[in-house]
N, C-alpha and C positions, 0 to 999 in steps of 0.2 A: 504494500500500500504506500502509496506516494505523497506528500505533504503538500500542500499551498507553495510552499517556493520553491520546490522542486524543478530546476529550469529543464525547457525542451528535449526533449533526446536529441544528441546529432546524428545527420543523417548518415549512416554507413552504405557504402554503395551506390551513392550515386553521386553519377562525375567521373572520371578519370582520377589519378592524384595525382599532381605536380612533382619532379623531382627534386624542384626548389621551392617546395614546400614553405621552411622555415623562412627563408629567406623573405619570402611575400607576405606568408603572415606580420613579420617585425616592419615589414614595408606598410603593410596596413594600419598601424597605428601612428605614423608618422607623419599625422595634420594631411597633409596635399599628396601627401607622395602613397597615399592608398591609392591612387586613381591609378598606378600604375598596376599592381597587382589585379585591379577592378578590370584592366583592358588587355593584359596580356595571359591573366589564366582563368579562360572562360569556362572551360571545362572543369575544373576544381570546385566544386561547390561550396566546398568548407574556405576557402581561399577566396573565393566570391563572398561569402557571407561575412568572413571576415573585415574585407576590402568594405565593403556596403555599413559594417559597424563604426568602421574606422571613421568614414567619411560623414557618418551622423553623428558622431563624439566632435567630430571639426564643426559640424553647423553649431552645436550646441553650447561651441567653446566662443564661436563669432557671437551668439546672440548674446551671451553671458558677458561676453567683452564689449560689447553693444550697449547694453543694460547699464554694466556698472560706469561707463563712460558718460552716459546719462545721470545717473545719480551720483557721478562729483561736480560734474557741471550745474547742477540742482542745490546741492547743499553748499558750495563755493568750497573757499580757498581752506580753511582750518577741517570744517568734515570731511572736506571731500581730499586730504588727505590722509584720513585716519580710514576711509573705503580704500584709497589707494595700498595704506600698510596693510590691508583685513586681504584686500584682492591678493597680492602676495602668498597669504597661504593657501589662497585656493587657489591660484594655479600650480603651487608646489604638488596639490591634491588632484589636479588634475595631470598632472606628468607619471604622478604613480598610480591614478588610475590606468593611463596608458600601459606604463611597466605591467600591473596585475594582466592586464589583456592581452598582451602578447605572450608573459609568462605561460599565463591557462593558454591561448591559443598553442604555444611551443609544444605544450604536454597534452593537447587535441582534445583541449575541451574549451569552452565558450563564459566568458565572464557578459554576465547577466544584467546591465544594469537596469531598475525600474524605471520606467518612462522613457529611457531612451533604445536602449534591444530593440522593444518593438516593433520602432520604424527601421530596422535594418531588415526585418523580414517581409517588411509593404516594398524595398525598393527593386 
């Protein structure tokens, strides 16, 4: 019996599997440079999936960077350095997010995050 966050199976068997495997999965977490993995290993579906997580982790890091650029121009010059020092350790959180993903990706399994995964399996 299986629990509430128990994430997806991945799929076995279908696709071909890349022989640079690794290589494209650490490509896919790499901001922009997933696009490549996304157009050169079509047949890899784990590699694809990956490519397509990577590249929703990057929209979500623009919107985020969006956002908070917003609200130091909002709050001016004293808070809206003290969002600048707070921004700081979330992109540190957001770098070892990245690391956790290609780690679990390396060992062929898939980091789950809520609200954002699931638009890597709409793309």
């Amino acid at each position: 019996m299986a629990d509430a966050t128990t994430p997806p199976p991945i799929p076995t068997g279908s696709g071909a599997q890349s022989s640079n495997r690794g290589v494209m999965i650490v490509l896919s977490y790499l901001w922009l440079l997933a696009l490549v993995p996304l157009l050169v290993e079509k047949d890899d579906k784990e590699v694809q999936w990956h490519a397509k997580h990577g590249l929703v982790l990057v929209g979500a890091e623009i919107i985020f960077w969006i956002a908070v650029t917003i609200v130091q121009l909002a709050l001016g010059t004293i808070l809206g350095c003290v969002v600048s020092l707070l921004s700081i350790f979330v992109w540190l959180a957001i770098v070892i997010l990245h690391i956790m993903a290609v780690v679990k990706g390396l060992n062929g399994g898939r980091l789950i995050i809520p609200g954002v995964s699931q638009y890597a399996d709409k793309l």
